[in-house]
C-alpha positions in Angstrom: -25.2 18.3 -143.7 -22.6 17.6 -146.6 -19.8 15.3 -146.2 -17.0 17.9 -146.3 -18.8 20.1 -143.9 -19.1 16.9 -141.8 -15.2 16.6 -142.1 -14.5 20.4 -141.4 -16.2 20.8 -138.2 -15.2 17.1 -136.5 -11.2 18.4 -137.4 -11.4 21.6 -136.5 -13.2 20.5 -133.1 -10.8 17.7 -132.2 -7.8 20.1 -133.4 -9.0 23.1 -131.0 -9.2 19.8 -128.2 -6.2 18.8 -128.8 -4.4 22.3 -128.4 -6.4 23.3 -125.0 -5.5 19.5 -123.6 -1.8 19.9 -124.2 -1.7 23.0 -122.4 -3.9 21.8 -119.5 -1.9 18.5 -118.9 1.3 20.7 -118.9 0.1 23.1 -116.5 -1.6 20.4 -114.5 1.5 18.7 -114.7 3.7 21.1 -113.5 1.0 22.5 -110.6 1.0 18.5 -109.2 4.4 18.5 -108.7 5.2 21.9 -107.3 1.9 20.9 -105.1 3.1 17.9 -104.4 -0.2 16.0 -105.8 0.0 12.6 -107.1 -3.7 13.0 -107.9 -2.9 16.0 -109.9 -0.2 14.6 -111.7 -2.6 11.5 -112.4 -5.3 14.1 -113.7 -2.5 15.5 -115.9 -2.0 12.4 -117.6 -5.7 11.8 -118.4 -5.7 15.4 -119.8 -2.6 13.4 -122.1 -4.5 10.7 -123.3 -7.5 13.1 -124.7 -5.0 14.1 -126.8 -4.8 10.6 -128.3 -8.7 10.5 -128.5 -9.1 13.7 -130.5 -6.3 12.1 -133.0 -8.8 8.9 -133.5 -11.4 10.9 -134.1 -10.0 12.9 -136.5 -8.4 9.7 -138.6 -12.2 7.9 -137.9 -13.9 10.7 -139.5 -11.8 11.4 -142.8 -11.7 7.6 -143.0 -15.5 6.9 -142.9 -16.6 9.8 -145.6 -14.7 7.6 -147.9 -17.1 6.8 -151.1 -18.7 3.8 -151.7 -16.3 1.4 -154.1 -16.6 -1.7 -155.7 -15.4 -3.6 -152.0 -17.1 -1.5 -150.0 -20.9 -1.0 -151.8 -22.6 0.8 -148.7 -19.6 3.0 -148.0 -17.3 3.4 -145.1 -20.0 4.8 -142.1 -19.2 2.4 -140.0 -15.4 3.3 -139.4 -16.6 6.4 -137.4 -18.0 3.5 -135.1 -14.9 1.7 -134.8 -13.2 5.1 -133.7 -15.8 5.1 -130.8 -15.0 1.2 -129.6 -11.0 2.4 -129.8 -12.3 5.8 -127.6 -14.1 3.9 -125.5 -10.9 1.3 -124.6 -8.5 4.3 -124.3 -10.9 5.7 -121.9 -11.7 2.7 -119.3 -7.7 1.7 -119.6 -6.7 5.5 -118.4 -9.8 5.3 -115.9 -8.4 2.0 -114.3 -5.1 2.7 -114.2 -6.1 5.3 -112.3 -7.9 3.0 -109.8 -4.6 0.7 -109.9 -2.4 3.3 -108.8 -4.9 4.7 -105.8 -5.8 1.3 -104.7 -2.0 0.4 -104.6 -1.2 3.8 -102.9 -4.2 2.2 -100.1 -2.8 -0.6 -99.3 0.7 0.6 -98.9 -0.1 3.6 -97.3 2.1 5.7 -99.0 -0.5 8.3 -98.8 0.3 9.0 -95.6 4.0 9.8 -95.9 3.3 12.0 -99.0 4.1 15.5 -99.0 1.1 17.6 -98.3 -0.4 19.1 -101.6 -0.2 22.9 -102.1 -2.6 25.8 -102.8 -1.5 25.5 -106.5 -2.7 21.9 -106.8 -6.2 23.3 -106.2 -6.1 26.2 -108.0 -5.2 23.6 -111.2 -8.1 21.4 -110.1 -10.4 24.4 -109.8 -8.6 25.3 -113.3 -9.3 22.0 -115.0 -13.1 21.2 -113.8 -14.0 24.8 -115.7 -12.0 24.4 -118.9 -12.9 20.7 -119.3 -16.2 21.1 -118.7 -16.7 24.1 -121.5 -14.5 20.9 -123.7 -17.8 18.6 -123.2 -20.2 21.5 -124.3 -18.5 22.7 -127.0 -17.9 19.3 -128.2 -21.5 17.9 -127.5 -23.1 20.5 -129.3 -20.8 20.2 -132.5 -21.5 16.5 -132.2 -25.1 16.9 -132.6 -25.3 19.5 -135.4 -23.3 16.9 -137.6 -24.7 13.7 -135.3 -21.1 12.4 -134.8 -20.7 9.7 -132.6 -17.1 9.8 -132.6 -17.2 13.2 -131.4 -20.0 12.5 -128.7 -17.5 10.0 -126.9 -14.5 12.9 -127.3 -17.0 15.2 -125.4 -17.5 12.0 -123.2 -13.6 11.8 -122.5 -13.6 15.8 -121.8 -16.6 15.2 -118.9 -15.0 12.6 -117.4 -11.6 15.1 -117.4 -13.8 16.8 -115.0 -14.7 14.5 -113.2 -11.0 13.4 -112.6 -10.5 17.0 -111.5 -13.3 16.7 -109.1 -12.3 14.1 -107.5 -8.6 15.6 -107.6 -9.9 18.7 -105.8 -12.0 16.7 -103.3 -8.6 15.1 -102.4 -6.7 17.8 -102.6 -9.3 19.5 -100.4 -9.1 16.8 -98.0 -5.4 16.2 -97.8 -4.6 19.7 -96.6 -7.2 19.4 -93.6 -5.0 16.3 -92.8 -7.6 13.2 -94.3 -4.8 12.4 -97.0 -6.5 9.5 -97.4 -9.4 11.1 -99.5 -7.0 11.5 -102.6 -6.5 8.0 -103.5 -10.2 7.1 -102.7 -11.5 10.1 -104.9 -9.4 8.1 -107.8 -11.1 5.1 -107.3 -14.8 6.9 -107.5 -13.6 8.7 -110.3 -12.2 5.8 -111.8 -15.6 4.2 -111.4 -17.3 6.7 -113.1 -15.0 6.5 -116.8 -15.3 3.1 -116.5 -18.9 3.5 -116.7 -19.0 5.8 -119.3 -16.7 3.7 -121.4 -19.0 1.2 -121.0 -21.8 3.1 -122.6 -19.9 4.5 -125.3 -18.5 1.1 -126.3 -22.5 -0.7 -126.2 -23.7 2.5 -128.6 -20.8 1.8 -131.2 -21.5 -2.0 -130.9 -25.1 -1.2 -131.9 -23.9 0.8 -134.8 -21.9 -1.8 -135.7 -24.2 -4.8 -135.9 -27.4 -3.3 -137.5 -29.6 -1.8 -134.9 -32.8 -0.5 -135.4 -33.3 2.7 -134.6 -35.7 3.9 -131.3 -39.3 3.6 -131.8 -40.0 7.5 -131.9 -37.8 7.7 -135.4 -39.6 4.3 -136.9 -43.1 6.3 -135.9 -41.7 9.4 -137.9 -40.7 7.5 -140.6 -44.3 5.4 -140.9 -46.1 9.0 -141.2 -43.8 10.3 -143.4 -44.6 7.7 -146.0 -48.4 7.9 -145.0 -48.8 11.1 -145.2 -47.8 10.2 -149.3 -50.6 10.7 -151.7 -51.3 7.1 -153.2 -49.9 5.7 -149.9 -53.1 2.8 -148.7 -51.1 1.6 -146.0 -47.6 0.9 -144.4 -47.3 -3.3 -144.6 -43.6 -3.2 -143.2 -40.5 -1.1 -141.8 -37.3 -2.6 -140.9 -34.6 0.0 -140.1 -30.7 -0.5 -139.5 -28.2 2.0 -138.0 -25.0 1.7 -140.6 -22.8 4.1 -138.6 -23.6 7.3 -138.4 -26.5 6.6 -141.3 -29.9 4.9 -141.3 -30.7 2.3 -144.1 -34.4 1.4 -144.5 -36.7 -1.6 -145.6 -40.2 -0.8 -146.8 -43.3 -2.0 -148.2 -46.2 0.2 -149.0 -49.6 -1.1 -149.8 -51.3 1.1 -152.9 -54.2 0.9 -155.5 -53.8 -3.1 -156.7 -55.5 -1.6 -160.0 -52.6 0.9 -160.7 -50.2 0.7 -163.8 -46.6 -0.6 -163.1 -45.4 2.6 -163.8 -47.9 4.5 -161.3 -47.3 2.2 -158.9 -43.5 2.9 -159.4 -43.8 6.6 -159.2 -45.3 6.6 -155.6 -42.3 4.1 -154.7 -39.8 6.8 -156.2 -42.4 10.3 -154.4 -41.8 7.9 -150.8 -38.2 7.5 -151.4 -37.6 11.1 -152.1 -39.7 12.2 -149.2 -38.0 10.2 -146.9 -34.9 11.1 -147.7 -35.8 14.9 -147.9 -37.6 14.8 -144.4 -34.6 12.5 -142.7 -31.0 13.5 -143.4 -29.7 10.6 -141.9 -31.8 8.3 -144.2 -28.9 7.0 -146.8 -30.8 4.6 -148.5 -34.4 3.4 -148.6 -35.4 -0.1 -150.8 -39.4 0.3 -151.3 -41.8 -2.3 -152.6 -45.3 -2.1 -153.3 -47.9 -4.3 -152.3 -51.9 -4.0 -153.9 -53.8 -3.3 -151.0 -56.6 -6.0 -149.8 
């Protein structure tokens, strides 16, 4: 996938976020106060700090399709990874505040002099689980046709949206059958689950970050890719590295030790070709040739 087409789809998906987000904290907003909701109103401010997300994302991506310049040889890949680490802390600080506030509401009780929540309340929760989780699809499948990591974690902040709304409604739910103490412990399991997510989408961006390999299945592509390469005796080594959103490769090949330098360079240049023909995410690929044994 091109660059600008790369751009186009991660803006217009984070703009089309933000737009739905801001209308879902505002009515979520207003339905936890006329309901009376505090775990309404808390889902309503997580529905607010998407909005944040979708705006890293969409400053991550324009800044990581910079070209390559004289300080930065191998290009900018890797700021679409640091918009990931800053999702990923956006997301576990909203997720524990959220914990803060329920536990606090525990152990003062205020839960129990709180105004019962209203119908409305669960009509928004009901709302918000639907809309939120349509976010995470739409977003997750955008974010593997253009294999953007920044956009896998917005999807990731959309799902756990959901979840906040689950738990919201299982509170909700309880509350008005008199168990008022359900709302603030449905924040802490939610608040559980985006922690643990941020967690995950903080390791992934760490890997991008500090060169690692890619999974086993891609490495065994790669090898009979360049195998399957007339001239091709034998793979000798393959080291891989995960720059970003892009894969930079290592290889030697072992070929006829009784071919001309320039033979022996033409298969180098049909492997480096193929490669990067067969796997768009391939940036670069160094190969050497060895003369087979």
């Amino acid at each position: 996938m091109q660059e600008s087409s790369f751009d186009a789809v991660a803006t217009r998906v984070s703009v089309v976020s933000i737009i739905i987000n801001l209308l879902l904290a505002a009515f979520k907003f207003v339905a936890g106060v006329a309901g009376h909701s505090g775990a309404m109103i808390s889902d309503a401010v997580h529905s607010s700090s998407d909005v944040v997300g979708s705006l890293i994302v969409i400053v991550g991506v324009k800044m990581s399709e910079r070209a390559s310049d004289k300080d930065h040889p191998y290009g900018h890949e890797r700021m679409e990874s640091v918009a990931s680490l800053i999702l990923a802390v956006v997301l576990a600080v909203a997720g524990l505040a959220m914990g803060r506030e329920a536990l606090q509401s525990i152990a003062s009780r205020s839960y129990s002099t709180a105004a019962a929540p209203g119908v409305i309340a669960m009509v928004a929760a009901i709302v918000s689980i639907v809309v939120k989780e349509g976010m995470f699809w739409y977003t997750w499948m955008h974010a593997r046709q253009i294999r953007s990591d920044a956009l896998k974690a917005e999807a990731w902040h959309h799902r756990s949206d959901a979840l906040s709304s689950v738990g919201a409604l299982i509170g909700i739910g309880g509350a008005l059958l008199g168990a008022r103490v359900l709302e603030p412990v449905a924040s802490i399991v939610i608040c559980l689950f985006i922690f643990k997510v941020a967690v995950d989408i903080f390791r992934e961006a760490i890997d991008k970050m500090v060169d690692h390999a890619c999974d086993e299945a891609t490495e065994k592509a790669i090898c009979g890719c360049v195998e399957r390469q007339a001239g091709v005796v034998k793979v000798d080594m393959l080291r891989t590295r995960e720059f970003g959103r892009k894969i930079y490769i290592d290889l030697e090949i072992s070929a006829d030790g009784g071919l001309t330098l320039r033979e022996a360079h033409g298969i180098a240049q049909q492997v480096h070709d193929r490669v990067e023909a067969e796997f768009p995410d391939v940036k670069h690929i160094m190969v050497h040739v060895n003369p087979a044994e």
